[in-house]
C-alpha positions as CSV (number, residue, x, y, z in Angstrom):
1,X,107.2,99.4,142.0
2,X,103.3,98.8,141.8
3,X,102.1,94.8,141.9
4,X,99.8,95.2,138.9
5,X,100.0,93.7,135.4
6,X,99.5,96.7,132.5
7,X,98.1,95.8,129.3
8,X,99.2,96.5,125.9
9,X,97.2,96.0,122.8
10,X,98.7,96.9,118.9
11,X,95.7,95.2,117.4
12,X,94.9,98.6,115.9
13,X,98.0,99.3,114.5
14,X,99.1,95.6,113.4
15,X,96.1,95.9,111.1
16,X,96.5,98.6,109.7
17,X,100.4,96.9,109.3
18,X,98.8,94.1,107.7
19,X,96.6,95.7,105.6
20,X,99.3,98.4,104.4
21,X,102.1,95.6,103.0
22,X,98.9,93.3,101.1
23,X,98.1,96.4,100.0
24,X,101.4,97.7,99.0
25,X,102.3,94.0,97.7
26,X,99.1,93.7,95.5
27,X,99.8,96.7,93.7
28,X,103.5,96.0,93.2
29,X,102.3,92.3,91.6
30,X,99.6,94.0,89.7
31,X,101.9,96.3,88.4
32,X,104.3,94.0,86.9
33,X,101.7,92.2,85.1
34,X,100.7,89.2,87.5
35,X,97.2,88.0,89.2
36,X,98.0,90.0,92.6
37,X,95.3,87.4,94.3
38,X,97.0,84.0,92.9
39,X,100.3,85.1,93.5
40,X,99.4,86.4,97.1
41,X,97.2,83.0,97.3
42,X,100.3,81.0,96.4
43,X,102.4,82.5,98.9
44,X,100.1,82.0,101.7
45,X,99.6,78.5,101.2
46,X,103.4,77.4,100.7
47,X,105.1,80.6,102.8
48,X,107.4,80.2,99.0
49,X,108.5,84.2,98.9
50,X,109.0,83.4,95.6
51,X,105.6,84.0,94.9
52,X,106.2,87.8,95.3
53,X,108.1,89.9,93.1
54,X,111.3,92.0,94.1
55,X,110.1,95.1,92.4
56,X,108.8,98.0,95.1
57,X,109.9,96.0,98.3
58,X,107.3,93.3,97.9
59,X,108.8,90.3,98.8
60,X,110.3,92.1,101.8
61,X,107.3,93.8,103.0
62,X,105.0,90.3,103.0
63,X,107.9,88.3,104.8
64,X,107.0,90.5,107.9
65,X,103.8,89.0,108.2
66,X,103.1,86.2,109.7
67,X,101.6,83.3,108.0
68,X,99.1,82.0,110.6
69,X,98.6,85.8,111.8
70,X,97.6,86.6,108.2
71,X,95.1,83.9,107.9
72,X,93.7,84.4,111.2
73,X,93.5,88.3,110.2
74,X,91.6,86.8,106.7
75,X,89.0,85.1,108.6
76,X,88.4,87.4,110.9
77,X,87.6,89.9,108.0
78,X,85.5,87.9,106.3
79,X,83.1,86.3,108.8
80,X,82.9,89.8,110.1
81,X,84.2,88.9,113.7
């Protein structure tokens, strides 16, 4: 057995996780008629997965994201950084 620490990074792949269920969530809302952005919004700021509809997984798919993860993944985005 070796005395060194290995590193493992999913960064990668956790966003493209995180990008695949808001995607796959917005288009489920969309396509039962809602305002994808509120409704994704909503559930964000109250972690309510009543927000999200049932039909196409949704609800199930953004309850595998974590809240602060998300947001943290948001800001990152949009500052650029």
């Amino acid at each position: 057995m070796s005395d060194f620490t290995r590193r493992f990074d999913v960064t990668k792949d956790e966003e493209w996780d995180t990008r695949a269920i808001l995607t796959e969530v917005y288009r489920a809302l969309q396509e039962k008629g809602y305002n994808s952005i509120n409704q994704i919004v909503g559930y964000i700021l109250s972690e309510d997965p009543t927000y999200i509809t049932n039909y196409n997984n949704a609800r199930t798919l953004i309850r595998k994201l974590d809240r602060d993860e998300l947001l943290q993944e948001l800001l990152r985005y949009y500052l650029g950084v």
